[in-house]
C-alpha positions as CSV (number, residue, x, y, z in Angstrom):
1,X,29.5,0.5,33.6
2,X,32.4,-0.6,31.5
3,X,34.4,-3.5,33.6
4,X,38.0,-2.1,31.7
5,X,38.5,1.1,33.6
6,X,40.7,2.9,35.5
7,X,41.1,5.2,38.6
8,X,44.1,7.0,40.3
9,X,44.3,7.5,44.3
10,X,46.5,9.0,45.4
11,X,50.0,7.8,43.2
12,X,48.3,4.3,42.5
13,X,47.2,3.7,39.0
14,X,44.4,0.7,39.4
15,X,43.3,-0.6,36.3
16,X,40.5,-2.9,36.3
17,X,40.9,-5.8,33.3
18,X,39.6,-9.5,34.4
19,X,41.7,-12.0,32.6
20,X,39.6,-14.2,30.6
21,X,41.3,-17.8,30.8
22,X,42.5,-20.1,33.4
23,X,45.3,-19.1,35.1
24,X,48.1,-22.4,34.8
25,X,50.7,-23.3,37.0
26,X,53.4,-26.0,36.4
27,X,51.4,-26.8,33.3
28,X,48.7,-27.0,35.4
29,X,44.9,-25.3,34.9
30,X,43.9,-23.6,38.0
31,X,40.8,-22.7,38.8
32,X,40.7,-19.0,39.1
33,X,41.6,-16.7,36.0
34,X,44.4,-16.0,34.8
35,X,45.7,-11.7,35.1
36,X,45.3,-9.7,31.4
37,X,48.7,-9.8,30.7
38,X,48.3,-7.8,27.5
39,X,47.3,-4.9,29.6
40,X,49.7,-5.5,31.8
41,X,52.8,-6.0,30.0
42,X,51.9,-2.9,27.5
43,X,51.6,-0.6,30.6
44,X,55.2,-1.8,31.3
45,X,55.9,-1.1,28.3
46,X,55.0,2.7,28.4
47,X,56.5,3.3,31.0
48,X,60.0,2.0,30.1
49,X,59.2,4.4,27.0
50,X,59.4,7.1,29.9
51,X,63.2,6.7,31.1
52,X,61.9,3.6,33.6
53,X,64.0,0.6,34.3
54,X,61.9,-2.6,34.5
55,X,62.9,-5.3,36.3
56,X,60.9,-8.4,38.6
57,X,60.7,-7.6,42.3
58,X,63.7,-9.0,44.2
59,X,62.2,-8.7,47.5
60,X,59.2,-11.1,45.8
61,X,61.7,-13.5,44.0
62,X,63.6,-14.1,47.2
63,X,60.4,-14.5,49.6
64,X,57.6,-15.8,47.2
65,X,59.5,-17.1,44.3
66,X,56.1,-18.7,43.1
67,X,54.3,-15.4,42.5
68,X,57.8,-13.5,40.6
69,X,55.9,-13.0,37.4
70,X,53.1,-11.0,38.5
71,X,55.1,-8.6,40.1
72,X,58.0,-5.6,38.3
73,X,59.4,-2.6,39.9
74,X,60.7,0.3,38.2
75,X,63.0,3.4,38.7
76,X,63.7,6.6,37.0
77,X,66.6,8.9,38.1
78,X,65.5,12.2,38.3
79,X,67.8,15.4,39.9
80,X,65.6,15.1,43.0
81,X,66.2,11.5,43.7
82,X,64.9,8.2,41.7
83,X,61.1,7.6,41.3
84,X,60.2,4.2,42.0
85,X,57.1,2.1,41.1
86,X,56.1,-1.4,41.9
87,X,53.4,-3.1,39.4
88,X,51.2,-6.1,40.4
89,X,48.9,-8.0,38.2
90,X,45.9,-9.5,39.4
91,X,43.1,-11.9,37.8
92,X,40.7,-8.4,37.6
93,X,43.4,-6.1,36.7
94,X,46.8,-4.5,38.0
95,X,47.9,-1.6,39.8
96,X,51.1,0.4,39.6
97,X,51.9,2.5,42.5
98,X,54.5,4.8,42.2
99,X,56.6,6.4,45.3
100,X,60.0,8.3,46.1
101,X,62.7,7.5,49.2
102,X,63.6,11.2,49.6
103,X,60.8,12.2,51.7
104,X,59.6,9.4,54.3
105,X,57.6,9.2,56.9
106,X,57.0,5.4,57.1
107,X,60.1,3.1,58.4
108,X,59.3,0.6,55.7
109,X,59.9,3.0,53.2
110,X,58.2,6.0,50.9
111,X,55.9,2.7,48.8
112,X,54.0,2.8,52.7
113,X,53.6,6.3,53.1
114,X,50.0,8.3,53.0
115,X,50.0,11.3,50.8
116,X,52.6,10.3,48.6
117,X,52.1,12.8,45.9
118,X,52.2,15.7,48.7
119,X,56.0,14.4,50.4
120,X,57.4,14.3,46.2
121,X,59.7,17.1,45.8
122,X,59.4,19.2,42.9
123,X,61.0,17.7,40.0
124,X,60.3,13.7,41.3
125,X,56.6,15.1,41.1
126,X,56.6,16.5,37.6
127,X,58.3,13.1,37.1
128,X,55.1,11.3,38.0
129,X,52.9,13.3,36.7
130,X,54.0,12.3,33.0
131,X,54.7,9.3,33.4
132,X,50.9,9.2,34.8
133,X,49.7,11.1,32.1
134,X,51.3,8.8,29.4
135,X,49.8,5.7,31.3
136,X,46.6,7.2,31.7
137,X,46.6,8.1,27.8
138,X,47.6,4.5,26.5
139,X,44.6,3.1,28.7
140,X,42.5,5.4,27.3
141,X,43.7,4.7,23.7
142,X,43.1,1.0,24.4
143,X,39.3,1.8,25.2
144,X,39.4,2.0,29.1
145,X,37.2,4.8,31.0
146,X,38.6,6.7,33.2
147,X,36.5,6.4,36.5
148,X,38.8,8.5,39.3
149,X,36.7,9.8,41.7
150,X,37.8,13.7,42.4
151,X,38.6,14.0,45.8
152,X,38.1,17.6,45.5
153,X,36.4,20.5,43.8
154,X,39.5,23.4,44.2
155,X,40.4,22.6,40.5
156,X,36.9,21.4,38.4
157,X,34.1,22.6,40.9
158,X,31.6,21.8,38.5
159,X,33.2,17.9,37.3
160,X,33.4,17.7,41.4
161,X,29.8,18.4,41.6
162,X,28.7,16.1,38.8
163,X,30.5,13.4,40.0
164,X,28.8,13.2,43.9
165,X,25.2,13.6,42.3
166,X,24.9,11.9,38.4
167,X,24.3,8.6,39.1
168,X,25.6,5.4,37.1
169,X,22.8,5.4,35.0
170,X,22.7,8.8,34.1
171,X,26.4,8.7,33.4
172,X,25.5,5.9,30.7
173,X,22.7,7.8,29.6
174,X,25.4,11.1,29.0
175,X,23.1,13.3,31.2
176,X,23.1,15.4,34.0
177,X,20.8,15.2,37.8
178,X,18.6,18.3,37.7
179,X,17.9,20.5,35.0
180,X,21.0,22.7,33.9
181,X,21.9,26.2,32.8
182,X,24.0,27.4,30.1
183,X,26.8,27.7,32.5
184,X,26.2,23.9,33.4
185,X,25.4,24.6,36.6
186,X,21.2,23.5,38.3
187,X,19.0,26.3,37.4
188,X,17.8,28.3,40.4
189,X,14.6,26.5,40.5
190,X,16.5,23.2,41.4
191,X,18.1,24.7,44.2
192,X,16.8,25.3,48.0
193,X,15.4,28.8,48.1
194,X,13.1,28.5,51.3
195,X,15.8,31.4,53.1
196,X,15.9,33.8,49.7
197,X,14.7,37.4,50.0
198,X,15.6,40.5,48.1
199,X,17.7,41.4,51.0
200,X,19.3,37.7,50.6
201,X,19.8,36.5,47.5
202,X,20.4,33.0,46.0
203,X,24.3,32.6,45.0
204,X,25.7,32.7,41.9
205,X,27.8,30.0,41.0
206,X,31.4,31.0,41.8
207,X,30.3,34.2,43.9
208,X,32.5,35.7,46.4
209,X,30.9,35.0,49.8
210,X,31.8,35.2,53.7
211,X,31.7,32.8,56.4
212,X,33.3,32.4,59.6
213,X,35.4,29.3,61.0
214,X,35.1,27.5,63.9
215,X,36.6,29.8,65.9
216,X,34.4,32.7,64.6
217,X,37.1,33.9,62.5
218,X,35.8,36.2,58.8
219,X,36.9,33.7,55.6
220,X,35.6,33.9,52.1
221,X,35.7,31.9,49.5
222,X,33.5,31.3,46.2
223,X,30.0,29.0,46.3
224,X,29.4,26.5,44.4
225,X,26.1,23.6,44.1
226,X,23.5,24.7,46.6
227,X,21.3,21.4,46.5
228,X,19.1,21.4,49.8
229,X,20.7,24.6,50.6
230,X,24.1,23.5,50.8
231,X,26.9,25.6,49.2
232,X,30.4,23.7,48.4
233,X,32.7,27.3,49.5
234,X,36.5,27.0,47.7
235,X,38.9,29.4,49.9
236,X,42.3,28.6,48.5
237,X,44.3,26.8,46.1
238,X,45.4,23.2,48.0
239,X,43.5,20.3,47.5
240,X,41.8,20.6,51.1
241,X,40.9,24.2,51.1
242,X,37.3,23.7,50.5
243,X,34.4,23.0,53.3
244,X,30.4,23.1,53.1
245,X,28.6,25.7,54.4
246,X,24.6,25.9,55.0
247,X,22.5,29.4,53.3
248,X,22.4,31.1,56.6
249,X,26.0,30.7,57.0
250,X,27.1,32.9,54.4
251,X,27.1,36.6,54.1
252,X,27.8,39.6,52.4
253,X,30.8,41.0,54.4
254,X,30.3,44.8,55.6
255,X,33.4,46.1,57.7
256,X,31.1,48.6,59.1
257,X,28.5,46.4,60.6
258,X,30.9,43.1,61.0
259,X,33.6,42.6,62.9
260,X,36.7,40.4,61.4
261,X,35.9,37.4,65.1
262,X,33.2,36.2,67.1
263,X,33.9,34.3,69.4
264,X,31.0,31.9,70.3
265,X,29.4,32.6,73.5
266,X,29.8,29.4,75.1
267,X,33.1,29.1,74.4
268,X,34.4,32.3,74.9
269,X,32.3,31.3,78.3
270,X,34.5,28.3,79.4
271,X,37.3,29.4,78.3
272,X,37.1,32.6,81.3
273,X,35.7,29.6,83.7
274,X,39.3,27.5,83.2
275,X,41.4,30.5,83.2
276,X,39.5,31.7,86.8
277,X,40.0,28.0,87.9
278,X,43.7,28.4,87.1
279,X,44.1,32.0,88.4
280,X,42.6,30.3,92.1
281,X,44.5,27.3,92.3
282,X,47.5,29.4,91.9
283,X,46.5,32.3,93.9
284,X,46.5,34.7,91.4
285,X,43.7,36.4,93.4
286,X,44.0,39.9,91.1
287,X,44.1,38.3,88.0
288,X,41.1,35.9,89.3
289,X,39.0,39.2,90.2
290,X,39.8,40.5,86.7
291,X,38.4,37.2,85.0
292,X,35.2,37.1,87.4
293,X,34.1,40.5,86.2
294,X,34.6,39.5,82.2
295,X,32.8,36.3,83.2
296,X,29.1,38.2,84.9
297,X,29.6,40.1,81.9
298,X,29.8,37.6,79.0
299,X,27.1,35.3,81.5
C-alpha cells in the first residue's frame, strides 16, 4: 500500500503525506517531522481556485498562537448559506473538513455535527461536492490513491463488494477474491449452493427478490454477492437502504399463496398478553374476554 493516499468520510478529506524533515520551531530542530507543506499548501490552493476565501484560524491564533500556521479556514458564499472548511496539517498528512451553519444540530456549531453531508441543503451540497471533486482530482494528479472505503453498496454494488473481500495484497496484485464472470460478479461455483434446487434457484446478480422485515412486513429489493450464502439486498435509493439477508430468507413473491405480513408468532403472542394485562388492570372486562380468546387461539 501506497503511504500518499486519500479517503473521504463523511465531508472530511484526509490525506495521508508524512513530512520528510524535522519539523523547526524558533530556529529550532524538533524531533518529530515536519507536515508536507507542499501538499498542503497546493490543496489550499485548489480550493481558493473554487470561489474559497483562505484565511488562518482566528479561533487558533487567539488560543494557541503557537500552532497558527498549521491551521486555515475557508468560506464560499453560496445562495443557500456560506460553505465553510477548516484545514489542519499534520506530520503524516492533513485533513480538510468541510461543513455549513444553516442546518445544526450541535451547539458548537455545523464543523461538530454527524452526518454533515445529509443536514447540507441543496445548493451548499452541490457546493461541496465540486469543490471535493476538484480536491480529490489534484491528489490524484499528484500521484495519490484514492483509498475511501464505500460505506455502502446502493450506488456501485459490485465496487462495494470488492472492497469488503479483495484483500491488500490482491489489490496490489490488480486482482479479484474468487474466480469472476464476465459480469464481474463470483461464478456460481464460488457461491453457497447447499439450499439450491430447481424449485429454488441460486440468484442472479441484481435479481428482484422478496424478503420480509422485522415486523414480518413483504419488501424487495435486488441481491447482490452471496458468499457463504449471504445476499447483500438493495431496496431503495438512500445510502442506508440496503441490509443482508440469508438464502432461506428470500423468496419469489406469489400474492396468491403469500400474504403482504406475518406477524411472528411470539410476538404477535406477547403483544395479546400486555394488551389482556392492560384490559384487567383497567377493568376493561369485555375487551379482556375478547383478547383471551385471540390469545388460546394464537397459543
Amino acid at each position: 500500500m501506497t503511504d500518499r493516499s486519500f479517503k473521504i468520510y463523511d465531508t472530511a478529506l484526509i490525506v495521508s503525506a508524512a513530512g520528510s524533515k524535522p519539523d523547526r520551531v524558533g530556529g529550532v530542530a524538533m524531533t518529530w517531522k515536519a507536515p508536507d507543506y507542499e501538499t498542503f499548501n497546493r490543496l489550499l490552493l485548489v480550493l481558493e481556485g473554487k470561489g474559497f476565501t483562505v484565511t488562518r484560524d482566528p479561533k487558533i491564533e487567539q488560543h494557541y498562537p503557537s500552532l497558527g500556521r498549521h491551521h486555515r479556514v475557508g468560506s464560499r458564499p453560496t445562495p443557500s448559506g456560506d460553505l465553510w472548511f477548516h484545514a489542519e496539517a499534520r506530520p503524516i498528512g492533513c485533513k480538510v473538513e468541510f461543513y455549513q451553519e444553516v442546518v445544526t444540530v450541535n451547539c458548537n456549531g455545523g464543523r461538530y455535527d454527524f452526518d454533515r453531508r445529509a443536514k447540507m441543503p441543496y445548493l451548499l451540497g452541490l457546493a461541496y461536492e465540486a469543490a471535493m471533486r476538484s480536491a480529490c482530482a489534484h491528489l490524484i494528479d499528484r500521484g495519490f490513491a484514492d483509498v475511501t472505503q464505500a460505506v455502502s453498496p446502493v450506488a456501485d454494488p459490485l465496487g462495494y463488494f470488492n472492497q469488503r473481500w479483495d484483500s491488500e495484497w490482491d489489490r496490489a496484485a490488480s486482482r479479484h477474491r474468487f474466480k469472476r464472470g464476465e459480469d464481474g460478479w463470483p461464478i456460481a461455483s464460488e457461491l453457497n449452493s447447499n439450499q439450491v434446487s430447481d424449485t429454488n434457484p441460486l440468484p442472479a446478480q441484481g435479481s428482484v427478490w422478496y424478503f420480509r422485515d422485522r415486523g414480518g412486513r413483504l419488501a424487495r429489493g435486488r441481491v447482490y454477492g452471496g458468499i457463504g450464502g449471504v445476499w447483500t439486498v438493495v431496496y431503495g435509493p438512500r445510502p442506508n437502504d440496503f441490509t443482508h439477508k440469508a438464502r432461506f430468507e428470500l423468496f419469489q413473491y406469489d400474492p396468491a399463496a403469500e400474504p403482504r405480513r406475518v406477524v411472528p408468532a411470539k410476538r404477535g403472542i406477547d403483544r395479546l398478553t400486555r394488551e389482556l394485562r392492560a384490559a384487567v388492570e383497567t377493568e376493561n372486562f369485555e375487551r379482556a374476554i375478547i383478547l383471551r380468546d385471540s390469545l388460546r387461539k394464537a397459543a
